[in-house]
C-alpha positions as CSV (number, residue, x, y, z in Angstrom):
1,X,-2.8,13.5,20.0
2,X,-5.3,12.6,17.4
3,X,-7.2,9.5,17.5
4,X,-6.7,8.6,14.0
5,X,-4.1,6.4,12.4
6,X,-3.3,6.5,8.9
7,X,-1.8,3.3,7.4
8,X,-0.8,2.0,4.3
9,X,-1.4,-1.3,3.9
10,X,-0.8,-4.2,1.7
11,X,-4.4,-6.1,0.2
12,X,-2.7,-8.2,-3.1
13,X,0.8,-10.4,-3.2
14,X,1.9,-7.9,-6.1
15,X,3.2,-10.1,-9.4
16,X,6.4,-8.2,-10.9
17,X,6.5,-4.4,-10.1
18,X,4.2,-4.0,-7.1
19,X,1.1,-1.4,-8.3
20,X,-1.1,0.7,-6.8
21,X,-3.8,-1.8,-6.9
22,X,-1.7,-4.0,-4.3
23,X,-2.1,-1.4,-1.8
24,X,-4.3,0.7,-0.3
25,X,-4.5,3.5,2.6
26,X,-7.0,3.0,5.3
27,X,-7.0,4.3,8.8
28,X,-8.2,3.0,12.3
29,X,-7.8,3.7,16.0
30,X,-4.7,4.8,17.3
31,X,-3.9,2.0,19.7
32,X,-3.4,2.1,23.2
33,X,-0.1,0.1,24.5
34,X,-0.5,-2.6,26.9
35,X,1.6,-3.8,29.8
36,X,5.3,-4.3,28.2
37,X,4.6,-2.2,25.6
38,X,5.1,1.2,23.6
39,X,3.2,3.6,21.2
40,X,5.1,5.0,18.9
41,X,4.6,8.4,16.6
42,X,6.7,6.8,13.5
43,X,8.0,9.9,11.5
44,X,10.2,8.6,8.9
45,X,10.1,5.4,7.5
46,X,13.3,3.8,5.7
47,X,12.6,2.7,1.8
48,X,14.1,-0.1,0.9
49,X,14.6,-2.7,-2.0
50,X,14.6,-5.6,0.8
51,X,11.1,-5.0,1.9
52,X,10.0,-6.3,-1.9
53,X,10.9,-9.6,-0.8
54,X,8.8,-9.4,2.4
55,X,5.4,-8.7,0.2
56,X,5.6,-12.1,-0.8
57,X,4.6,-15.0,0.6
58,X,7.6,-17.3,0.2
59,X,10.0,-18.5,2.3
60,X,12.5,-16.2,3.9
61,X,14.3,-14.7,6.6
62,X,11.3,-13.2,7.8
63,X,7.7,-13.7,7.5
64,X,5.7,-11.9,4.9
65,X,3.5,-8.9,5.8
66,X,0.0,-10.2,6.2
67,X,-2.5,-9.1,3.9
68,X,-3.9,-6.1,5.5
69,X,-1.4,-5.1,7.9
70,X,0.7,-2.1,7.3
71,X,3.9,-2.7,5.1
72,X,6.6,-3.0,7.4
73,X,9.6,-0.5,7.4
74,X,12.4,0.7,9.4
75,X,11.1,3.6,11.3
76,X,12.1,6.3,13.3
77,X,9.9,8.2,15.9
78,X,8.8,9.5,19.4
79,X,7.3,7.9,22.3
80,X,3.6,8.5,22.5
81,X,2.4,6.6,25.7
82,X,4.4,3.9,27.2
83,X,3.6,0.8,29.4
84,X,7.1,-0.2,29.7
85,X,9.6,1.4,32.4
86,X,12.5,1.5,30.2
87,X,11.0,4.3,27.4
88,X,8.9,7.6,28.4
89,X,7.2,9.4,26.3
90,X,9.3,11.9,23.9
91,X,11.7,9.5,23.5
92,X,13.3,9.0,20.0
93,X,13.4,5.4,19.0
94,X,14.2,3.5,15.9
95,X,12.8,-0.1,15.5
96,X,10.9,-2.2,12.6
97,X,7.5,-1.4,12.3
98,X,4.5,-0.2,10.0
99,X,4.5,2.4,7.3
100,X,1.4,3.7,9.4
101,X,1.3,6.7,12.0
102,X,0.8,5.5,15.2
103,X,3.1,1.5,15.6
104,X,3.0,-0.2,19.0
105,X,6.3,-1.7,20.1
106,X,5.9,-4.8,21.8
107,X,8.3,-6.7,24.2
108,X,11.5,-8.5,22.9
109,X,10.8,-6.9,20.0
110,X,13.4,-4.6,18.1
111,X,13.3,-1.7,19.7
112,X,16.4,0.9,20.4
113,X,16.2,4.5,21.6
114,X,17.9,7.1,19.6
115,X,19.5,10.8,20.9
116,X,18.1,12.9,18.0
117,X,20.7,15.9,19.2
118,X,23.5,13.6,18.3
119,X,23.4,13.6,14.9
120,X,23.3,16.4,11.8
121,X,19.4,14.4,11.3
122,X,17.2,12.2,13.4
123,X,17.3,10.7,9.5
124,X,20.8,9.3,9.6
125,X,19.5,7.1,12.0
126,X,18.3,5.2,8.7
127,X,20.6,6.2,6.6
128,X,24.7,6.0,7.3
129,X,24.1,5.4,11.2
130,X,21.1,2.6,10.8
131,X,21.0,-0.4,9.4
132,X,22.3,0.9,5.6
133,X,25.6,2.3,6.8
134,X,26.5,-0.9,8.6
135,X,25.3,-3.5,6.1
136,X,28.0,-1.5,4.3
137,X,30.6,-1.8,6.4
138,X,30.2,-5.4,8.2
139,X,29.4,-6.8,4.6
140,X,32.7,-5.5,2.9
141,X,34.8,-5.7,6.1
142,X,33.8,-8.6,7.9
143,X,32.5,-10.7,4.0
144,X,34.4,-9.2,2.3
145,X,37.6,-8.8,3.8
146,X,39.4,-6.4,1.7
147,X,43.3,-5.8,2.2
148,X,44.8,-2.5,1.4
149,X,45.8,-2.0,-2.8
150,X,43.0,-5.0,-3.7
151,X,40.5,-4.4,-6.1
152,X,36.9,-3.8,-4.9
153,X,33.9,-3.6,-7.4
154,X,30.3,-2.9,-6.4
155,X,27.0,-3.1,-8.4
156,X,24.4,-1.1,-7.4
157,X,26.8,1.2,-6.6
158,X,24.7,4.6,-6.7
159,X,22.5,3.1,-4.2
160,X,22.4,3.7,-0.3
161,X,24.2,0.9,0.5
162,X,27.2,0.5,-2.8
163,X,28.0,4.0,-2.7
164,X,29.0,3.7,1.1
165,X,30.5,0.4,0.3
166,X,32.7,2.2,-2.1
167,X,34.1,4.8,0.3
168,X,34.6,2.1,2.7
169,X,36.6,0.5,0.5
170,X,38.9,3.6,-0.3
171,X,39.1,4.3,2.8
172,X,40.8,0.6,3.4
173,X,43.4,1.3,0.6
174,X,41.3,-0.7,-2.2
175,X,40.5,0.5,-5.8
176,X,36.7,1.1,-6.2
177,X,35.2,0.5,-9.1
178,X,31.2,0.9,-9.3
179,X,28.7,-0.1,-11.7
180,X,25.6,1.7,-11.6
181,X,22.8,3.0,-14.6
182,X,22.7,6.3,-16.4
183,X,25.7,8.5,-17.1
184,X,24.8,10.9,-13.9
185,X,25.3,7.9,-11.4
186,X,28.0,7.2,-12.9
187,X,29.4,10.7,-12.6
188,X,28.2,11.3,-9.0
189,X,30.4,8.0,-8.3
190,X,33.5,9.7,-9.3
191,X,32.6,12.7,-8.4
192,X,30.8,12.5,-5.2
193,X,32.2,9.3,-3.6
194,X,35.6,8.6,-4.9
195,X,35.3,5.8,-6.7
196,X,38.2,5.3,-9.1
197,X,36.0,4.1,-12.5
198,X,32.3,3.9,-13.1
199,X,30.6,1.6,-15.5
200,X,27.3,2.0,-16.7
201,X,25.2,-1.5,-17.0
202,X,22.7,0.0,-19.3
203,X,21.8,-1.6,-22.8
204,X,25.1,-3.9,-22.0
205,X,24.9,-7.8,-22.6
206,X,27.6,-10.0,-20.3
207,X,29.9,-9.6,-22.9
208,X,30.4,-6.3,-22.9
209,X,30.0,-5.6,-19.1
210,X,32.7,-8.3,-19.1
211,X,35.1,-6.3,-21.6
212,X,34.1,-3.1,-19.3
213,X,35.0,-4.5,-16.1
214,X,38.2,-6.0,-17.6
215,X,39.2,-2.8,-19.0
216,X,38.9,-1.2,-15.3
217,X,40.0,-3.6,-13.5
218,X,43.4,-5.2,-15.6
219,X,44.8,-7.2,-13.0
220,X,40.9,-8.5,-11.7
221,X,38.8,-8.0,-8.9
222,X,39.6,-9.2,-5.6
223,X,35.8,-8.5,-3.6
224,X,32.7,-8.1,-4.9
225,X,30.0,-6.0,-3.4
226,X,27.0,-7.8,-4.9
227,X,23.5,-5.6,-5.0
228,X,21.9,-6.6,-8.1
229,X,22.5,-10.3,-9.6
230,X,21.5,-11.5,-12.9
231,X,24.3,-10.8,-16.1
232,X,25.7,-8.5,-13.6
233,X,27.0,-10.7,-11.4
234,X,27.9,-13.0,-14.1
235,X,30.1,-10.3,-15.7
236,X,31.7,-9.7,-12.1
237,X,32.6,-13.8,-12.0
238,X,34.4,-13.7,-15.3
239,X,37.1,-11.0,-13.5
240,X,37.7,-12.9,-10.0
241,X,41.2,-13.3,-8.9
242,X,43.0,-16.4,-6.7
243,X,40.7,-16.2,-3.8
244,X,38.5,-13.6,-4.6
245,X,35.8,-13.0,-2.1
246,X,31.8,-12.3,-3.1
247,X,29.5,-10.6,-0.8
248,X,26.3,-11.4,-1.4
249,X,23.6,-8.3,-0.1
250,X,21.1,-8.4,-2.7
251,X,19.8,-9.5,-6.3
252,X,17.9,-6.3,-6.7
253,X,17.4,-7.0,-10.7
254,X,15.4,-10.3,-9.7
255,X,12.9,-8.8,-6.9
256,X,10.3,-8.3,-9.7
257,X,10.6,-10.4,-12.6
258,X,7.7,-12.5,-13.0
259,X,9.9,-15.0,-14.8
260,X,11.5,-16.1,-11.2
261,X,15.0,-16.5,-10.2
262,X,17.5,-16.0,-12.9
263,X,20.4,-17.1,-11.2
264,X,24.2,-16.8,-11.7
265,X,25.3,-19.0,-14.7
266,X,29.4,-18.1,-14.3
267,X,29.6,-20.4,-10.7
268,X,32.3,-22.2,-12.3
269,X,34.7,-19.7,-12.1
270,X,34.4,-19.6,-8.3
271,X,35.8,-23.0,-8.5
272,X,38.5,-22.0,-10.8
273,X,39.5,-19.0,-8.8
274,X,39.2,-20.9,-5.3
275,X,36.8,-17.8,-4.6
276,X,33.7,-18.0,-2.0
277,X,30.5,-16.0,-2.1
278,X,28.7,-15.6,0.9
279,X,25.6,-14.3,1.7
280,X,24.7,-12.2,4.8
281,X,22.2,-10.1,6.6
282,X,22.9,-7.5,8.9
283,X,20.9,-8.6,11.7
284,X,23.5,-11.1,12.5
285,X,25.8,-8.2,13.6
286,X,23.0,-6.9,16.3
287,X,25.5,-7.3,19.0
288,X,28.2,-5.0,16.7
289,X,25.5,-2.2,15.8
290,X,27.2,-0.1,18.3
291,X,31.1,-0.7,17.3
292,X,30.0,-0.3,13.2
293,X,28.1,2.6,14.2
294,X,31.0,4.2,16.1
295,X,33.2,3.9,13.0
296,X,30.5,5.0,10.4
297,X,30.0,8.5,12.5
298,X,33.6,9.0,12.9
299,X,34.0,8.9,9.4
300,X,31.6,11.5,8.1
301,X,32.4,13.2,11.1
302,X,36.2,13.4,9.4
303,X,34.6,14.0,6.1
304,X,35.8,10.6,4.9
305,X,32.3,9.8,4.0
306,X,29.4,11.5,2.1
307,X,25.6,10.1,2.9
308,X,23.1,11.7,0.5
309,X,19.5,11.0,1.6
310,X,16.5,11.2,-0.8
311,X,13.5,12.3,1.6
312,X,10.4,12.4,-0.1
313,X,7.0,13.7,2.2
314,X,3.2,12.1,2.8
315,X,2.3,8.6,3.5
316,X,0.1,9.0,0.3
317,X,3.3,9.1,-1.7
318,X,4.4,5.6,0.2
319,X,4.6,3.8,-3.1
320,X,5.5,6.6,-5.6
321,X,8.4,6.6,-3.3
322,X,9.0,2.9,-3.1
323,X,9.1,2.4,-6.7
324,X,12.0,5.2,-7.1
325,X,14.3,2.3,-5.6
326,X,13.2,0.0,-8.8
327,X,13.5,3.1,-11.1
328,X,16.4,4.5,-10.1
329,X,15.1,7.9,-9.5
330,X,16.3,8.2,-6.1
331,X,19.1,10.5,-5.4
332,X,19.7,8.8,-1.9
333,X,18.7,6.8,0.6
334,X,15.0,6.9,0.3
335,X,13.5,8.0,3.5
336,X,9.5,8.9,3.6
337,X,8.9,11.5,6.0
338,X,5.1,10.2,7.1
339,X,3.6,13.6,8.1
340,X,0.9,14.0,9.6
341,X,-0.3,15.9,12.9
């Protein structure tokens, strides 16, 4: 094992899109665990638009990543050395770590072992069978609460999370409609995940995302899927039916704007509608991981449900990677395979 550990490390709160100047890659020691707890060989590391919150220091439902400490990712790897009786070394493991080579793992911390042979890739784990696929399916089953012939729409539809939110939603009788950017999302939609209409947000004002939705959705929408916020959302308010149901999983368009929170403008309609929006995080289902998981593989493993995954190599590409997610360039989850020894 070498005795070097590369990390890539956050040195500036970035203001708008993060840069390369917020980061930087260093390495140091590769750390030996101590009583309780657990080296860890991470050798992909989830991408995601969440962890742009967690760069700043503000208030939220976790604390921010210290300057200079690793930027914290969902990882996947082996056992290096252990301390602790209950993992041995070449053990697969997925927990919440740093986008560095070597992470230790400490006690009560988040933690899981993984059976690598189970799967098509060791990379669903963060992908359809980790914590995307089932912040699909408890957010539009359990938040959303869709009933066979409603109307679902989701925005950010193309993403990791949407598009599975999508099939989910066919898959409980629903209509799907996604909005997503650029013509080829749009088609892959259709095409690749059964969606019944695609709309394409670009160079569209409310109005005409209003009209759009409208025109796919005659007799209104029943959930929304919410990734993305801003004159999105707004659009998706002016549609609601009687009791229409929002889940709220992310305001993607407001993670860098250096003008601050936009927020939605159309709340009245909720009142008019008698709808509820409801924001969630997935780690409130911890105790459910295993029955969401359950489902998730049954359904790819019945073809019911396509997971593309967008793998891109090197812990020196850790931000040319990040910033696909905020460029839309991605054709997948985004995993970063670390590399490395």
């Amino acid at each position: 094992m070498t005795t070097i550990n590369r990390r890539f490390t956050l040195v500036r709160r970035p203001s708008g899109l993060p840069t390369a100047a917020d980061f930087a890659h260093d390495t140091q020691p590769v750390p030996e665990p101590r009583d309780g707890e657990v080296l860890i060989r991470n050798r992909y590391a989830s991408l995601d638009p969440a962890m742009r919150g967690w760069l700043d220091d503000r208030p939220s439902y976790m604390p921010p990543v210290p300057l200079g400490a690793p930027v914290r990712a969902s990882t996947i790897g082996e056992v290096a050395a252990s301390a602790n009786p209950d993992f041995a070394p070449g053990d697969w493991v997925l927990g919440l770590n740093g986008i560095e080579d070597y992470s230790i793992a400490k006690p009560g911390g988040f933690t899981m072992k993984i059976d690598a042979k189970a799967v098509p890739s060791v990379t669903n784990y963060l992908s359809v069978l980790g914590a995307v696929g089932l912040t699909a399916y408890f957010g539009l089953l359990d938040v959303g609460k869709p009933k066979a012939g409603e109307t679902v729409l989701v925005t950010g539809a193309a993403g990791a999370v949407g598009s599975l939110v999508g099939q989910i939603a066919k898959i409980q009788g629903c209509r799907a409609i996604g909005i997503a950017g650029g013509a080829d999302k749009c088609a892959r939609l259709t095409r690749d995940y059964g969606f019944d209409a695609a709309i394409d947000y670009r160079g569209k004002d409310e109005a005409a995302l209003t009209a759009e939705i409208r025109a796919a959705a005659p007799d209104g929408v029943d959930v929304i899927f919410e990734n993305v916020g801003g004159v999105i959302l707004d659009a998706g308010l002016n549609n609601l039916n009687q009791g229409a149901r929002i889940a709220l999983c992310g305001l993607i368009s407001e993670y860098n704007s250096t003008e601050g929170a936009v927020g939605a403008r159309n709340v009245w309609q909720l009142i008019v509608k008698s709808a509820s929006i409801n924001g969630f995080l997935v780690s409130s289902y911890l105790d459910r991981f295993p029955e969401g998981a359950a489902a998730m593989a049954q359904w790819v493993a019945q073809g019911k449900i396509r997971a593309d995954e967008h793998v891109d190599e090197g812990i020196e590409n850790a931000l040319p990677a990040f910033l696909r997610l905020f460029e839309g360039s991605n054709q997948g989850k985004m995993i970063l395979k670390i590399g490395g020894e």
